[in-house]
LUMNU-181678 format. One record per residue: x, y, z of N, C-alpha, C in turn. Coordinates in steps of 0.05 Angstrom, whole numbers, plus 5000, padded with zeros to 4 digits. Layout:
<sites>
XYZXYZXYZ;...
</sites>
This chain:
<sites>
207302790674205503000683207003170704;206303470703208703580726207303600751;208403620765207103630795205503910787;203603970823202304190825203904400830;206504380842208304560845209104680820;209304510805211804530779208404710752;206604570754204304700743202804990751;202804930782202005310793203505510784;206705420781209305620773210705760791;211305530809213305490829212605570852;215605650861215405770885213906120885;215206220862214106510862211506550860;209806360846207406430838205506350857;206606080874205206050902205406310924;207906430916208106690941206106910929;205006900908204107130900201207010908;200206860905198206650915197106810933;199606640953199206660991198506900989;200507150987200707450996197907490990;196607480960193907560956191807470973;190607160984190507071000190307251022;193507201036193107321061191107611071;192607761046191807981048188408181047;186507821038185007881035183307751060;184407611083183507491098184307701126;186207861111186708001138183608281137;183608311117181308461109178608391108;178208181123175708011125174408101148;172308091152171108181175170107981200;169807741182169807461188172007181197;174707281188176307191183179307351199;178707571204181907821212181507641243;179407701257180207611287181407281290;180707201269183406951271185406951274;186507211256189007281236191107561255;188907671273189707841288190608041270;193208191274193608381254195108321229;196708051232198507871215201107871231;202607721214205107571222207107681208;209007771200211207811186211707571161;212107271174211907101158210806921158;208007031163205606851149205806741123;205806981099206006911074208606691070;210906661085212906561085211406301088;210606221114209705971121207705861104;206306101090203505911071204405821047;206105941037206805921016209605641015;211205631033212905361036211005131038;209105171057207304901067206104751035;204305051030203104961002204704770970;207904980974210004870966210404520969;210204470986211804180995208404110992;206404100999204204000994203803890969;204004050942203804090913206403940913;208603860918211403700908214103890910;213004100918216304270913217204150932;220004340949221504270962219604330991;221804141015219604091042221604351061;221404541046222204791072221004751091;218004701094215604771114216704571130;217504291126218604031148220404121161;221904161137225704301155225604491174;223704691159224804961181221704981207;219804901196217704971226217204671229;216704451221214904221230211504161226;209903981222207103991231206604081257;208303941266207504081299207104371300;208404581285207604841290204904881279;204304791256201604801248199704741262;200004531287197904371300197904611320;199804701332200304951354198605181348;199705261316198405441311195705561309;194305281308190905311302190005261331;191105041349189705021371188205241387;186405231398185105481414183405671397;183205601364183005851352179605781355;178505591370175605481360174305611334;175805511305175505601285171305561275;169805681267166405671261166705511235;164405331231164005221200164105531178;163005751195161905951173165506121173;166906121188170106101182171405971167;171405761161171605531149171505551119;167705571112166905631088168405851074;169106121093169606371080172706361076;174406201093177606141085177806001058;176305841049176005641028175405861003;173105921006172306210990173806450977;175606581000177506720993180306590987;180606370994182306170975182206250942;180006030935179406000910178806240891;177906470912178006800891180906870897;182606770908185806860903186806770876;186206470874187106440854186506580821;184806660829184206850800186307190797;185507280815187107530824190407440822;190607250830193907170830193807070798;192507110779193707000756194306650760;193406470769193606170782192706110752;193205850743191805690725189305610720;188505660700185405610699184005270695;185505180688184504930680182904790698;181504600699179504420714181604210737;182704110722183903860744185604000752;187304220757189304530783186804540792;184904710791182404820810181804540823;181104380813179604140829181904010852;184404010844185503910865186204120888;186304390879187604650898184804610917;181804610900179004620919179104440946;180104060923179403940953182703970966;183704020964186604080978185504241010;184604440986183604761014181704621038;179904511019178204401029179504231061;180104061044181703841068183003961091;184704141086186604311100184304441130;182704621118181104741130179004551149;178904371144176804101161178704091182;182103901177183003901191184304191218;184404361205185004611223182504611237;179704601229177404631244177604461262;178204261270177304031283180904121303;182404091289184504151317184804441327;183004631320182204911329180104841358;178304581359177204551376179304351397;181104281393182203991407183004041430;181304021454182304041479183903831494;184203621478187103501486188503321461;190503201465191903081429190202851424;188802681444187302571432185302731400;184202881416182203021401183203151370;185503171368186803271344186403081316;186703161303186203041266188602851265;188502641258190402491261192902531243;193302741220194302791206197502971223;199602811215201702951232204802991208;203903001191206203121169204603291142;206503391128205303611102203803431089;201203421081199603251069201803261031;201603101020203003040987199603000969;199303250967197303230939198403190910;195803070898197003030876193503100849;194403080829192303220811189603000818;190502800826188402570830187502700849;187402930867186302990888186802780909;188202650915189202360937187702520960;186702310986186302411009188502331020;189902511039193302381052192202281078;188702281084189002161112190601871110;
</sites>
């Protein structure tokens, strides 16, 4: 069975992903004051992370770390109703990006997002490392939907 990497259609098709994605979160009304005006390489960073998440290669380890991810969310006191709407415009990316339609891709990309977004919520509030998600490397999904806590 191929990985989720190797099934989404690689690296390119995750970048086309992300970019759609991003682009639609920067346009959120709910969602932009997270996002501020954007990053240069945001799409870079979502799209490696998601990469090495799904089985590709671990750019996201080599070149930034978890630790930047943990950095990156802290302070953001991310809302459940933020939360819901990141997940949301997730899952309508994948259509717009041309993504795979099948049941078991959607079901694992859902609780993937899903997972991802709990944990950013909860270390968006973490006023010290105790308080952080205990999760400290690229979570390894797989079509089984695995939980990597």
């Amino acid at each position: 069975m191929p990985s989720l990497f190797e099934h989404a259609g690689g690296e390119a098709a995750l970048h086309r992903l992300e970019q759609v994605f991003y682009d639609s979160v920067l346009a959120d009304p709910l969602l932009q004051p997270l996002f501020g005006a954007g990053q240069p390489r945001h799409v870079e960073h979502l799209t490696s992370f998601t990469a090495e998440s799904f089985g590709g290669p671990d750019r996201f380890s080599r070149e930034l770390g978890f630790a930047h991810l943990i950095s990156v969310h802290r302070g953001l006191k991310i809302t459940e109703a933020q939360r819901q709407r990141f997940v949301q415009l997730y899952l309508a990316a994948l259509d717009t990006a041309g993504m795979p339609r099948d049941a078991p891709f959607r079901d694992a990309v859902r609780e993937h997002v899903e997972f991802g977004s709990r944990v950013a919520l909860q270390n968006s509030h973490a006023e010290t490392d105790a308080d952080l998600h205990p999760l400290r490397e690229v979570p390894h999904w797989t079509w089984a939907g695995d939980d990597p806590q």
